[in-house]
LOTILUM-930592 format. One line per 10 residues: number of its first residue (from 1); their letters; for each residue z, y, x of N, C-alpha, C, O. Coordinates in Angstrom, 1 decimal. Layout:
! residues N
NUM	A	Z,Y,X,Z,Y,X,Z,Y,X,Z,Y,X | ...;
//
This chain:
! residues 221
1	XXXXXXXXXX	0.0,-1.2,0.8,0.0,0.0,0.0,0.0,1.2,0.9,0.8,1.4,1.8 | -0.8,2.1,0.6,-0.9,3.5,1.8,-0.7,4.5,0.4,-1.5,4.7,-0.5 | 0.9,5.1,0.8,1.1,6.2,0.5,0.5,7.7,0.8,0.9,8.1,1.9 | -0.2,8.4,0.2,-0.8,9.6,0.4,0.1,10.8,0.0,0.8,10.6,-1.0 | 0.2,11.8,0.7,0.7,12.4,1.1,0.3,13.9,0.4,-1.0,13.9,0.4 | 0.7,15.3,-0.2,0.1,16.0,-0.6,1.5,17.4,-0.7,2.2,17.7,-1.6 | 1.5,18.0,0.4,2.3,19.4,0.3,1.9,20.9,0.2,2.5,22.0,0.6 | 0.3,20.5,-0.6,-0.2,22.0,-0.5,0.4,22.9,-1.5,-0.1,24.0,-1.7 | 1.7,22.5,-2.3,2.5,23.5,-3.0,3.3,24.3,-2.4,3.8,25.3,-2.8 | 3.5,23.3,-0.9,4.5,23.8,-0.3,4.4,24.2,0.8,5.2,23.8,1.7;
11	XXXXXXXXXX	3.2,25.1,1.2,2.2,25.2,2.4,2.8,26.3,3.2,3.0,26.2,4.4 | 3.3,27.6,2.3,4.0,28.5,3.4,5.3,27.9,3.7,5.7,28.6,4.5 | 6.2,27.0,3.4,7.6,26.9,3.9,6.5,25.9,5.1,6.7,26.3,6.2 | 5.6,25.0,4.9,5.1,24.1,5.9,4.5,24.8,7.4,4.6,24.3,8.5 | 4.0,26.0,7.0,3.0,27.0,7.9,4.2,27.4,8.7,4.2,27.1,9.9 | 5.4,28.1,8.3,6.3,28.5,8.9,7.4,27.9,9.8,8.4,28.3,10.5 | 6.8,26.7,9.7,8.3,25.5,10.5,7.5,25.8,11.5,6.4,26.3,11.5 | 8.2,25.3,12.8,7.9,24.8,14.1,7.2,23.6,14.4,7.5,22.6,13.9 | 6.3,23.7,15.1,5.4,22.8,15.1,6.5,21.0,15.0,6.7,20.0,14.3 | 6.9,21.6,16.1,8.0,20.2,16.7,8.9,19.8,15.6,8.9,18.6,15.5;
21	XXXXXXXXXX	9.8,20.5,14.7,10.6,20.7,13.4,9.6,19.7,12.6,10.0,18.6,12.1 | 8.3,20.1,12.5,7.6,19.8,11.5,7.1,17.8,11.8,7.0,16.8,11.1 | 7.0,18.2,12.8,6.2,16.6,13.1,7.8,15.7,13.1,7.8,14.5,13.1 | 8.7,16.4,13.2,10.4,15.6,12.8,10.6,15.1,11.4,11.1,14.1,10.9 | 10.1,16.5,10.8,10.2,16.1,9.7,9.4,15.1,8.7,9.9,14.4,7.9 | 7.9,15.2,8.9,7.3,14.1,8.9,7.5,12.5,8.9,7.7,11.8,7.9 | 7.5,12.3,10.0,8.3,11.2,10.7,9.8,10.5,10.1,10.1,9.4,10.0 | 10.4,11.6,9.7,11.7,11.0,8.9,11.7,10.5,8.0,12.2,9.5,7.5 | 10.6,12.2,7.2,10.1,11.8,5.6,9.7,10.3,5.7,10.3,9.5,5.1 | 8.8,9.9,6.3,8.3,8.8,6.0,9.1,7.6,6.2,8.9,6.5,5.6;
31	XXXXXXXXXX	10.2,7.9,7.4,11.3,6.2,7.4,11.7,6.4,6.0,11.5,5.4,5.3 | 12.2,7.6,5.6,13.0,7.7,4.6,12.6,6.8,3.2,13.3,6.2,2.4 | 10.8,7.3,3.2,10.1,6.9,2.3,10.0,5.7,1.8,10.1,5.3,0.7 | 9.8,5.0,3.1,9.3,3.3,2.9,10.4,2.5,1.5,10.2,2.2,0.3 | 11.7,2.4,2.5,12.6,1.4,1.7,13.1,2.2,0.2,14.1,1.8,-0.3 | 12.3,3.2,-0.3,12.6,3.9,-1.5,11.7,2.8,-2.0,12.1,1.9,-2.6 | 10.2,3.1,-1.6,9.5,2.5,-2.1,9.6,0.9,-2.7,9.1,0.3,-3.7 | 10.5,0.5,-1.3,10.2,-0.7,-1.6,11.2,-1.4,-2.6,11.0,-2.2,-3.5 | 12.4,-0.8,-2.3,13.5,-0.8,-3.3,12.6,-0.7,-5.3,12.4,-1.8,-5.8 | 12.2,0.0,-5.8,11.1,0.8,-6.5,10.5,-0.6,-7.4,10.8,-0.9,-8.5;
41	XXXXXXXXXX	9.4,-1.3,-6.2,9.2,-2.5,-6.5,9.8,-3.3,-7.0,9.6,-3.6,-8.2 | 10.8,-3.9,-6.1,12.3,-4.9,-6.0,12.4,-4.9,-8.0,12.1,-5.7,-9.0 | 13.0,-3.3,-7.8,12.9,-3.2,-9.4,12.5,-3.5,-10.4,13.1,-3.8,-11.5 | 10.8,-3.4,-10.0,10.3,-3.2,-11.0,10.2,-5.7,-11.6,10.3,-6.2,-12.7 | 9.9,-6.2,-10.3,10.1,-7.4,-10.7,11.3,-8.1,-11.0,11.3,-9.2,-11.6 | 12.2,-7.6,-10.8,13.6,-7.7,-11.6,14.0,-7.4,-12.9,14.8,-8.0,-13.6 | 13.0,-6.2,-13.1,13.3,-5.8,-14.4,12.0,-7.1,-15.5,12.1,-7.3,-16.8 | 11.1,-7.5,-14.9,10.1,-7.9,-15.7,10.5,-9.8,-15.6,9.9,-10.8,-16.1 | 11.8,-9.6,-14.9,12.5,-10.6,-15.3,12.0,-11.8,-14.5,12.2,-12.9,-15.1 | 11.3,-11.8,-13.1,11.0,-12.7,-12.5,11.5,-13.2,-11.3,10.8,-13.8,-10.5;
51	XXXXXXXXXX	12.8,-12.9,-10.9,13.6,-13.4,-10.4,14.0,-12.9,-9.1,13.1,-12.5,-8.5 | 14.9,-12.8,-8.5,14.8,-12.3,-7.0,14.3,-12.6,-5.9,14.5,-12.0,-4.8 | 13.5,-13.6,-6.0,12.9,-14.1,-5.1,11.4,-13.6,-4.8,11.1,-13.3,-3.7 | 10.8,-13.5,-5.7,9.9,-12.6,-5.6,9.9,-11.2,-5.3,9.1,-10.6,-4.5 | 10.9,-10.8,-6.1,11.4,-9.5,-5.6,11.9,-8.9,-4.3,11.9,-7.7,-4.1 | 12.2,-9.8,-3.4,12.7,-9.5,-2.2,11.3,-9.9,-1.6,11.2,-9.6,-0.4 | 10.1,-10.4,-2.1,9.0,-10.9,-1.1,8.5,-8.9,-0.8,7.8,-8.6,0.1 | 8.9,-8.3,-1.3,8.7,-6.8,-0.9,9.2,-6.8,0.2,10.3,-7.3,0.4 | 8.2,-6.2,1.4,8.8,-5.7,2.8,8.5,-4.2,3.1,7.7,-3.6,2.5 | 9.3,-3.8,4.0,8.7,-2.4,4.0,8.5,-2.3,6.0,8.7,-3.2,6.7;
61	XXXXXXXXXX	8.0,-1.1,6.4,8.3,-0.7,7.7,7.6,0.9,7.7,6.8,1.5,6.9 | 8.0,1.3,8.7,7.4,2.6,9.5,6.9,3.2,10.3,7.5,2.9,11.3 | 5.8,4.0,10.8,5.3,4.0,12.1,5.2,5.7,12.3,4.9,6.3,11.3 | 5.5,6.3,13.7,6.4,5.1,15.0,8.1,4.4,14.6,9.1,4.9,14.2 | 7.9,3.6,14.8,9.5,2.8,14.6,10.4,3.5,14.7,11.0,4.0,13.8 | 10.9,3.8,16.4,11.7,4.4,16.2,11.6,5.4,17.7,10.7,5.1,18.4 | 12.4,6.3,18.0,12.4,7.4,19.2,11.6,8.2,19.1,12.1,9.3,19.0 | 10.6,8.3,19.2,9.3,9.2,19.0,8.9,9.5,17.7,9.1,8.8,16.7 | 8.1,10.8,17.6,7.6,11.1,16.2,6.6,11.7,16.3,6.5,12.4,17.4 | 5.3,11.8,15.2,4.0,12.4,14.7,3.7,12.7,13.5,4.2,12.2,12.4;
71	XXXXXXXXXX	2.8,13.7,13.5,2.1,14.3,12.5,1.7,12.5,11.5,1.9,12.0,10.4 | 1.2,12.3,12.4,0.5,10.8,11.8,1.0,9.9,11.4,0.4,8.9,10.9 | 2.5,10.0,11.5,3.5,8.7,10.7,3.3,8.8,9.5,3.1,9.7,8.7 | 3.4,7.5,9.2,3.0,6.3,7.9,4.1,5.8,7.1,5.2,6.2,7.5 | 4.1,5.0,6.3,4.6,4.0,5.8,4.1,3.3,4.9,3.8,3.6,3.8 | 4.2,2.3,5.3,3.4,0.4,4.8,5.1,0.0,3.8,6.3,0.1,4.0 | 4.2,-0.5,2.7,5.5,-1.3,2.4,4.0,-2.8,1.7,2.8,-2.7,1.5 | 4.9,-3.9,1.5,3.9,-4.9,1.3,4.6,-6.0,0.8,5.8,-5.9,0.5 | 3.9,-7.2,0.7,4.5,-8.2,-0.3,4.1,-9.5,0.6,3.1,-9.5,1.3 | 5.1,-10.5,0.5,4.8,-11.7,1.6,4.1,-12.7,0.5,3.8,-13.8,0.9;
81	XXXXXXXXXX	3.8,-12.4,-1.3,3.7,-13.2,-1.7,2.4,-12.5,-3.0,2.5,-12.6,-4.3 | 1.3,-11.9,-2.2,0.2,-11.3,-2.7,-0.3,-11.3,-3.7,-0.6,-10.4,-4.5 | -0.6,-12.9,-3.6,-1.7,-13.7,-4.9,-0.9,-13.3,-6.5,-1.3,-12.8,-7.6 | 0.6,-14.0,-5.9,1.3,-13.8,-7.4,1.6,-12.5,-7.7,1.7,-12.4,-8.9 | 2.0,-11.2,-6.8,2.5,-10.0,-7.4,0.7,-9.5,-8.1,0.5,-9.2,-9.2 | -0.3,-9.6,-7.1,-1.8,-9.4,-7.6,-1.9,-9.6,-8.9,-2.0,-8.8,-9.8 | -1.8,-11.2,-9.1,-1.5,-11.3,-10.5,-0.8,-11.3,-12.1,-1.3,-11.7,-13.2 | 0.2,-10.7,-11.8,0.9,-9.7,-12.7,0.7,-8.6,-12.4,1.4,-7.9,-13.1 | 0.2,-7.9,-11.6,0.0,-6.7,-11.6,-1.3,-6.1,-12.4,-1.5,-5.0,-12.9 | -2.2,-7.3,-12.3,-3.8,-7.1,-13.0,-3.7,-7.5,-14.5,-4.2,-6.9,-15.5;
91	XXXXXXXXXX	-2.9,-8.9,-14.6,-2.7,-9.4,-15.7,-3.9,-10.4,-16.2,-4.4,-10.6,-17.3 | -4.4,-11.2,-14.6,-5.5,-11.9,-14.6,-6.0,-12.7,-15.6,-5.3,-12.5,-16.6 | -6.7,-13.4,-15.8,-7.1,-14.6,-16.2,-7.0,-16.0,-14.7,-7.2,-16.0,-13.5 | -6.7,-16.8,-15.8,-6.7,-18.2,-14.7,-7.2,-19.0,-15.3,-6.8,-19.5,-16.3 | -8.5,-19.5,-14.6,-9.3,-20.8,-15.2,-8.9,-22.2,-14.2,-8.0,-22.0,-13.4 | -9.4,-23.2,-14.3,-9.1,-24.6,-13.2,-10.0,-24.1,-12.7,-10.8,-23.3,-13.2 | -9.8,-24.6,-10.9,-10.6,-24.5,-9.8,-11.4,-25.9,-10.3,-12.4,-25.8,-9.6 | -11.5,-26.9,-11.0,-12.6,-27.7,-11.6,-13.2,-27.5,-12.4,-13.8,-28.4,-12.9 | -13.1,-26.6,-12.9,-13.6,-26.1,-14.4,-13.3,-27.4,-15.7,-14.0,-27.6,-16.7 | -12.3,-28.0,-15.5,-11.8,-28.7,-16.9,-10.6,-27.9,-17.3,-10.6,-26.7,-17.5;
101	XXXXXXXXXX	-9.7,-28.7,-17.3,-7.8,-27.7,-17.7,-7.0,-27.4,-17.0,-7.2,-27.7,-15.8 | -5.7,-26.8,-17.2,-5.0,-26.6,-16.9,-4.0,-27.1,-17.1,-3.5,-27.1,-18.3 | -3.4,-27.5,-16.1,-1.9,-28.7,-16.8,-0.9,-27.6,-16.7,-0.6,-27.0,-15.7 | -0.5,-27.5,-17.9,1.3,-26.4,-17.9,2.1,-28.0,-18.2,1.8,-28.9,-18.9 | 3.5,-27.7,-17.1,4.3,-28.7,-17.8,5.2,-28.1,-18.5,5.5,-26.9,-18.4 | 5.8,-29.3,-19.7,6.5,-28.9,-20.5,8.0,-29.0,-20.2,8.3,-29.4,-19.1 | 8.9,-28.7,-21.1,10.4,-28.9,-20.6,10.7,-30.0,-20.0,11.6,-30.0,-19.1 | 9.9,-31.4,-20.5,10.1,-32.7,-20.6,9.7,-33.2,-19.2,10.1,-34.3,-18.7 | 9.2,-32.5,-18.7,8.4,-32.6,-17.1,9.2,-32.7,-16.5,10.2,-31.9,-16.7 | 9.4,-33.6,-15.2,10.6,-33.5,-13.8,9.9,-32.1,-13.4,8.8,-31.6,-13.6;
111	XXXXXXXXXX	11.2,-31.3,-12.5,10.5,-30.0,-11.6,9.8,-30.8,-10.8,8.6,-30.5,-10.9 | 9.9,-31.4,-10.1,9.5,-32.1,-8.7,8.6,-33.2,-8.7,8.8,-34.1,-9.5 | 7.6,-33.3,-8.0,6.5,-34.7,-8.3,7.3,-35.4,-7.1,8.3,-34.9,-6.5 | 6.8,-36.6,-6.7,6.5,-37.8,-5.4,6.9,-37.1,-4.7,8.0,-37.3,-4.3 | 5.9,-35.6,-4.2,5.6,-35.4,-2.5,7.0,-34.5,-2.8,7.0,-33.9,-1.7 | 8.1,-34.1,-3.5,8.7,-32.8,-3.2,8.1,-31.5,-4.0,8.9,-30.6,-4.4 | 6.6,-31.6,-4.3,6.1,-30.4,-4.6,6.6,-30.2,-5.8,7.4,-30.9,-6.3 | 6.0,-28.8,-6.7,6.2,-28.7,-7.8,5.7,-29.7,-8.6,4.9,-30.5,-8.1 | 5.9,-29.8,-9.8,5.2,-31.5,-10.7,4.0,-31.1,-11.0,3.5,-29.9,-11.0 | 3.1,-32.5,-11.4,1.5,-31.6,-11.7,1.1,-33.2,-11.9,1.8,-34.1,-11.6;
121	XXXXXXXXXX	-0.4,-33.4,-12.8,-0.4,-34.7,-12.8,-0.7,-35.2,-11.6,-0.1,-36.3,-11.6 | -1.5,-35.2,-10.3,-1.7,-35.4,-9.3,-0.5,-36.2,-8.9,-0.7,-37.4,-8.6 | 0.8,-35.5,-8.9,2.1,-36.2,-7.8,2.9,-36.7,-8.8,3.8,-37.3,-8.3 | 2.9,-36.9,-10.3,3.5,-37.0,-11.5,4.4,-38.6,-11.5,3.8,-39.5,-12.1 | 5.4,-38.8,-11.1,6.0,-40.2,-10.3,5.6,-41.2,-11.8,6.5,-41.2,-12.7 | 4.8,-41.8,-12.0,4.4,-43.1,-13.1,4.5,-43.9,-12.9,3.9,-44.8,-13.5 | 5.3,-44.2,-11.8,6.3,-45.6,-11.6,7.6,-45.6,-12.2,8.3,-46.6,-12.4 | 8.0,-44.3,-12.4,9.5,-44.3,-13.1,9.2,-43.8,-14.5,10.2,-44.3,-15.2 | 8.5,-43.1,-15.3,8.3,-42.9,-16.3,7.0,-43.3,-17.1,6.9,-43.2,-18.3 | 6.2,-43.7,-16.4,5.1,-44.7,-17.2,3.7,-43.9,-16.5,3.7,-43.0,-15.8;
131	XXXXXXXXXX	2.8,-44.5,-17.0,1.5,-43.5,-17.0,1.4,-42.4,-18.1,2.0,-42.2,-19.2 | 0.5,-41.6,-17.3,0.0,-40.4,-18.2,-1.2,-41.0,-18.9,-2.1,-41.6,-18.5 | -0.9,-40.6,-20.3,-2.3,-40.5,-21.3,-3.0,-39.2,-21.6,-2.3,-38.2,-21.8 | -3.8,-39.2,-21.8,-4.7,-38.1,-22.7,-4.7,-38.3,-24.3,-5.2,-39.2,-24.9 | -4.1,-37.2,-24.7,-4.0,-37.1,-26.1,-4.9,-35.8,-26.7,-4.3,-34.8,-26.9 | -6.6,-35.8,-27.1,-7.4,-34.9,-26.9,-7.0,-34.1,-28.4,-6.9,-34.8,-29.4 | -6.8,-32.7,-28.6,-6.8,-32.3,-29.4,-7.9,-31.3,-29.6,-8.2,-30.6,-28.6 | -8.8,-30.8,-31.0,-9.8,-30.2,-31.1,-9.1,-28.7,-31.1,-9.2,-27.7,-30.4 | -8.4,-28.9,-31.9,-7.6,-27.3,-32.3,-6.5,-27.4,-31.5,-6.0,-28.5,-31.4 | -5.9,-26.2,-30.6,-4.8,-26.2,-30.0,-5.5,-27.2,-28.7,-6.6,-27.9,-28.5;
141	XXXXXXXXXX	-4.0,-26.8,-27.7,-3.6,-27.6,-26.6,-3.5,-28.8,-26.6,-2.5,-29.4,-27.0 | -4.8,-29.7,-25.8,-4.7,-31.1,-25.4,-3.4,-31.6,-24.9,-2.8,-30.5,-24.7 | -2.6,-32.5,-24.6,-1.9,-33.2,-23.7,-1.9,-34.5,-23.5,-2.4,-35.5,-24.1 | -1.1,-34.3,-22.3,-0.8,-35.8,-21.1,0.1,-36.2,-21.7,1.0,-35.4,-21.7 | 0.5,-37.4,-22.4,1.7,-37.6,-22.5,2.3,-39.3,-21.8,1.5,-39.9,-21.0 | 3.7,-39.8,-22.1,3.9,-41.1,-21.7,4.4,-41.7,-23.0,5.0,-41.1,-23.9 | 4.2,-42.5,-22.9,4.9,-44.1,-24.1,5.8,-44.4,-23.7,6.1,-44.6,-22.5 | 6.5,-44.4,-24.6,8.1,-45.9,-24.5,8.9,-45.5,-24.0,9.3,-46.3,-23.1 | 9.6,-44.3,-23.9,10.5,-43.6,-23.4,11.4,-42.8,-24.5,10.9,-42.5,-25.5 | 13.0,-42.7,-24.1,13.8,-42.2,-24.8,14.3,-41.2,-24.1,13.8,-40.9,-23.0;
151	XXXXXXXXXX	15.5,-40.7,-24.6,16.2,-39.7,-23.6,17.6,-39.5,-23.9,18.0,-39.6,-25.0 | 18.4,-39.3,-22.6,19.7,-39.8,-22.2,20.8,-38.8,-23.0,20.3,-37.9,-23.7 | 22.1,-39.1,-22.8,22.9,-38.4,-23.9,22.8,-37.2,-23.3,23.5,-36.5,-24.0 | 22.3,-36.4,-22.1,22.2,-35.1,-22.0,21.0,-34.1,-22.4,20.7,-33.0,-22.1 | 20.1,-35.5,-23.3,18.9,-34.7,-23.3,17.6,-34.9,-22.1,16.5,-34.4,-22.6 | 17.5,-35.2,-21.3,16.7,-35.8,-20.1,15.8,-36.9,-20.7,16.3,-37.8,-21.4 | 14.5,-37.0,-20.4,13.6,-38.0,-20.3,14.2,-39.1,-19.5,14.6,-38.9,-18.4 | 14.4,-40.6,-20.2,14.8,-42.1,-19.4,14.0,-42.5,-19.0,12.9,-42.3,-19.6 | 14.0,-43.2,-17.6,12.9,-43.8,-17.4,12.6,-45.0,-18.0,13.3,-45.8,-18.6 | 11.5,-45.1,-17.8,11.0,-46.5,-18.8,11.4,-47.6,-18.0,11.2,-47.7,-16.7;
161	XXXXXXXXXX	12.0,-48.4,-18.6,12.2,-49.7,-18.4,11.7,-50.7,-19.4,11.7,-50.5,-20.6 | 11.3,-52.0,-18.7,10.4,-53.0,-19.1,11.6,-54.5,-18.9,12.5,-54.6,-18.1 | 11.0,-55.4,-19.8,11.6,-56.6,-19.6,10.3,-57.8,-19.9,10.0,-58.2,-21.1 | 9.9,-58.2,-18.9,8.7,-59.4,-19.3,7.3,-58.5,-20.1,6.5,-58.9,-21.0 | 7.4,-57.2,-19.4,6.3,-56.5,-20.6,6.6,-55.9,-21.6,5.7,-55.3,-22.2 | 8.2,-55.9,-22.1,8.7,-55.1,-23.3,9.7,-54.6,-23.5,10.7,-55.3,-23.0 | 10.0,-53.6,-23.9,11.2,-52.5,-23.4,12.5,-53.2,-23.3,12.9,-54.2,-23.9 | 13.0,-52.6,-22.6,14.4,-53.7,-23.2,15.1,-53.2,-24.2,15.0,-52.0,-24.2 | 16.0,-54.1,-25.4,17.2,-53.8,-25.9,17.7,-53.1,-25.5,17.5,-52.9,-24.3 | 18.8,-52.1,-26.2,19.8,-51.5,-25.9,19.8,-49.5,-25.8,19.1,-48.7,-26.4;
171	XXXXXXXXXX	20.8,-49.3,-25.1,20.7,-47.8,-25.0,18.9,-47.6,-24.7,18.7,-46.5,-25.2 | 17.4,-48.2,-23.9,16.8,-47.6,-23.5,15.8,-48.4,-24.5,14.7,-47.8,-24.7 | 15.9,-49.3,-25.1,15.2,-50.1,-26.3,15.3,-49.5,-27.6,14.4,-49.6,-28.4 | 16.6,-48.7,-28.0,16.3,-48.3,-29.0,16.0,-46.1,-28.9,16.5,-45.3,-28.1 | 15.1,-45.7,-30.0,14.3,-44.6,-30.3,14.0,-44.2,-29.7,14.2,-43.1,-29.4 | 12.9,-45.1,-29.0,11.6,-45.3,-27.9,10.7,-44.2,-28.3,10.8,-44.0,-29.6 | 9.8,-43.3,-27.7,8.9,-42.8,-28.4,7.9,-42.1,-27.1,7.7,-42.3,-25.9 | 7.4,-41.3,-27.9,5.9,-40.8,-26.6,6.0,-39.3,-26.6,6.2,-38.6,-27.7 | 5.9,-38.6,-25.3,7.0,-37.5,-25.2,5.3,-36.9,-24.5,4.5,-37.6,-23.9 | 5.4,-35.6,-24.8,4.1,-35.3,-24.1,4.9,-33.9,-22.4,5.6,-32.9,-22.6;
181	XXXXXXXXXX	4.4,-34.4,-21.1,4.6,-34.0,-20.0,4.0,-32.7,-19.7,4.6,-31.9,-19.1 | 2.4,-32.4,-20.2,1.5,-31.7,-19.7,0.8,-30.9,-20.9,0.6,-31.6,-21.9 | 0.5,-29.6,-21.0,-0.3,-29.1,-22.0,-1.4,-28.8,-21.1,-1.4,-28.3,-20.0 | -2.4,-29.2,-21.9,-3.6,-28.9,-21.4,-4.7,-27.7,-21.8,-5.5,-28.0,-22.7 | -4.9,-26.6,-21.3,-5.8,-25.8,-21.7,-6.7,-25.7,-20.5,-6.6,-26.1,-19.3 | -8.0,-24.5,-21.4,-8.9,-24.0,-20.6,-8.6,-22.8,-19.8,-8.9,-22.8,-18.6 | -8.0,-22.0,-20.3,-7.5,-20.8,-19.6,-6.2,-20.3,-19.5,-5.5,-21.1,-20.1 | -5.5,-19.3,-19.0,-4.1,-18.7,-19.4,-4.3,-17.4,-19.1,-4.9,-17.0,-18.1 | -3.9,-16.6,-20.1,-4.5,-15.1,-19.4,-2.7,-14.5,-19.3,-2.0,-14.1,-20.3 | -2.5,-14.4,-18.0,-0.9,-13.5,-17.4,-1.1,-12.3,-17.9,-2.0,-11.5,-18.0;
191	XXXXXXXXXX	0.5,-12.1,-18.4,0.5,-10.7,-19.1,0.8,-9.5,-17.7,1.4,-9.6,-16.6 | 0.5,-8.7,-18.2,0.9,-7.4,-17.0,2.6,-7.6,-17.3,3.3,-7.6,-18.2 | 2.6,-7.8,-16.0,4.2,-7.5,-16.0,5.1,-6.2,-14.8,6.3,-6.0,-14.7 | 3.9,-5.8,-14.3,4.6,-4.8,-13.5,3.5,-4.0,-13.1,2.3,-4.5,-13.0 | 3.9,-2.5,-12.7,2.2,-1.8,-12.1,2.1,-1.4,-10.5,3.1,-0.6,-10.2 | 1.7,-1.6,-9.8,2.1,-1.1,-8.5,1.3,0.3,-8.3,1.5,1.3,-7.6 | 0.7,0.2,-9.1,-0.1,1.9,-8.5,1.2,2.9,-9.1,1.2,3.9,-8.5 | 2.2,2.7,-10.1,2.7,3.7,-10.6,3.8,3.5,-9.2,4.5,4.4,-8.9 | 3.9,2.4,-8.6,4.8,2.7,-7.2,4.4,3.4,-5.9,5.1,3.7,-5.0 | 3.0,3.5,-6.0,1.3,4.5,-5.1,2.5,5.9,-5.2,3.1,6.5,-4.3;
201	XXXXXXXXXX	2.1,6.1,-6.9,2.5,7.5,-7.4,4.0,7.9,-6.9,4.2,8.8,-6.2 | 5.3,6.8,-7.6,6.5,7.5,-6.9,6.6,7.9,-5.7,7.2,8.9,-5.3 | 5.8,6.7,-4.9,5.7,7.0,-3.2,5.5,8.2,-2.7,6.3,8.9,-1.9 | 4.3,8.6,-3.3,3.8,9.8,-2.8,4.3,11.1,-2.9,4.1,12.0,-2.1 | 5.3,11.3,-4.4,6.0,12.4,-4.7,7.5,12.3,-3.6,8.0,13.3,-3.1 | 8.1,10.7,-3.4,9.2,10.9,-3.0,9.1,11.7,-1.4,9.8,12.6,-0.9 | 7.9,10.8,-0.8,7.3,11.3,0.7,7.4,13.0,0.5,8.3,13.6,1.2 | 6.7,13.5,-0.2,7.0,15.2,-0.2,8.0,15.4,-0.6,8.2,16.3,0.2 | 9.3,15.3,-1.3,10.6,16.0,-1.0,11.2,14.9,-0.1,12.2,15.4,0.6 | 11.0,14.1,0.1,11.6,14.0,1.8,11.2,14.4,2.9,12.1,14.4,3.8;
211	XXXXXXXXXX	9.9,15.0,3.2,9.4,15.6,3.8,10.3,17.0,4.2,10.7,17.5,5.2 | 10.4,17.5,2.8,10.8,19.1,2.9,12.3,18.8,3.2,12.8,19.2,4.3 | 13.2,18.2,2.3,14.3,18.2,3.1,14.4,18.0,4.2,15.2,18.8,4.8 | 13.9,16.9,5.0,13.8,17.1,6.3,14.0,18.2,6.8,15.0,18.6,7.4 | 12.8,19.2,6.4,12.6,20.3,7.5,13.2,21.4,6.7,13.1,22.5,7.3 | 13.8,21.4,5.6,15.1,22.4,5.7,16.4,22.0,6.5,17.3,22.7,7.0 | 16.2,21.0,6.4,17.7,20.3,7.5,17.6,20.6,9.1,18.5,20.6,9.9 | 16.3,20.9,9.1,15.8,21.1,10.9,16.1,22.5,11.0,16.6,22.9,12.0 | 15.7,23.8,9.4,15.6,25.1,9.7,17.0,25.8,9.4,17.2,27.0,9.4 | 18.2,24.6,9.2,19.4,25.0,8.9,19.2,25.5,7.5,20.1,26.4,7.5;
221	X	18.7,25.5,6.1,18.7,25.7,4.9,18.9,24.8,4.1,18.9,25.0,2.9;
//
């Protein structure tokens, strides 16, 4: 994100500083600027309720770092996790990279497949809970579902268990039924959940009055 910069409101208190005053003040304005900004963000994906982890993927920094100062100091602030802030910030569309569906899992879904990863039908462990079926629907959301499964006194999907080929009796034998894992669509379109240009905009106002206090602080005012 490159914050632009604009103090022609404030051109004679600017005309009148000291050259050296001024390129201090610059320079500060802008450390000062960054972690406003980035804080700003932090916010705004907190507030849109997506967790802190994303939110901390905000980084900020300054240039020159530190001891020295210019006219030409900057401030970068950025995100270690692009794709996904890009995509709430546009409010994309997402189709399959195969052009068939899209598997969303459902509550009923383990978080975790086989490898560790997130679940997906690819890593989807069907040795403990059965195979995935295709259940095609015209109207609405297709799904993946499994057979012959019940669920434990806390509410959890059981794993399937078999006896000679047939469920067994008992707590996992009785109110067996077919629980669907995966909804299947063609697209999902993400809602906007946050704007970063309106964090462009705070940036750039905060950078000018940090700017100027700086350099009333340099001219003793």
């Amino acid at each position: 994100m490159r914050i632009d910069v604009d103090v022609s409101r404030d051109l004679r208190r600017v005309m009148h500083a000291k050259s050296d005053d001024l390129k201090k003040a610059v320079t500060q304005g802008m450390r000062d600027t960054s972690p406003q900004v980035k804080e700003f963000l932090r916010a705004q994906v907190r507030r849109a309720g997506m967790g802190s982890r994303l939110a901390n993927s905000w980084r900020d920094e300054s240039y020159p770092k530190r001891g020295s100062s210019s006219f030409d100091a900057a401030a970068l602030v950025w995100t270690k996790a692009p794709k996904i802030v890009n995509a709430f910030d546009k409010g994309v569309l997402i189709r399959s990279d195969s052009g068939f569906f899209l598997a969303i899992p459902t509550e009923n879904a383990p978080k975790k497949g086989m490898d560790g990863k997130r679940i997906s039908p690819s890593n989807f462990p069907e040795f403990r809970y059965g195979r995935l079926r295709l259940v095609y629907r015209r109207n609405g959301a297709s799904l993946l579902v499994v057979d012959g499964v019940g669920f434990t006194k806390t509410g959890r999907v059981s794993r399937q268990r078999k006896n000679g080929g047939r469920l067994k009796s008992g707590a996992y034998g009785r109110g067996v039924t077919t629980v669907p894992m995966f909804l299947l669509v063609r697209q999902v379109k993400l809602k906007k959940r946050f704007d970063v240009k309106d964090a462009e905009r705070f940036g750039a106002r905060a950078a000018v009055r940090n700017i100027l206090r700086n350099l009333r602080a340099k001219n003793g005012r």
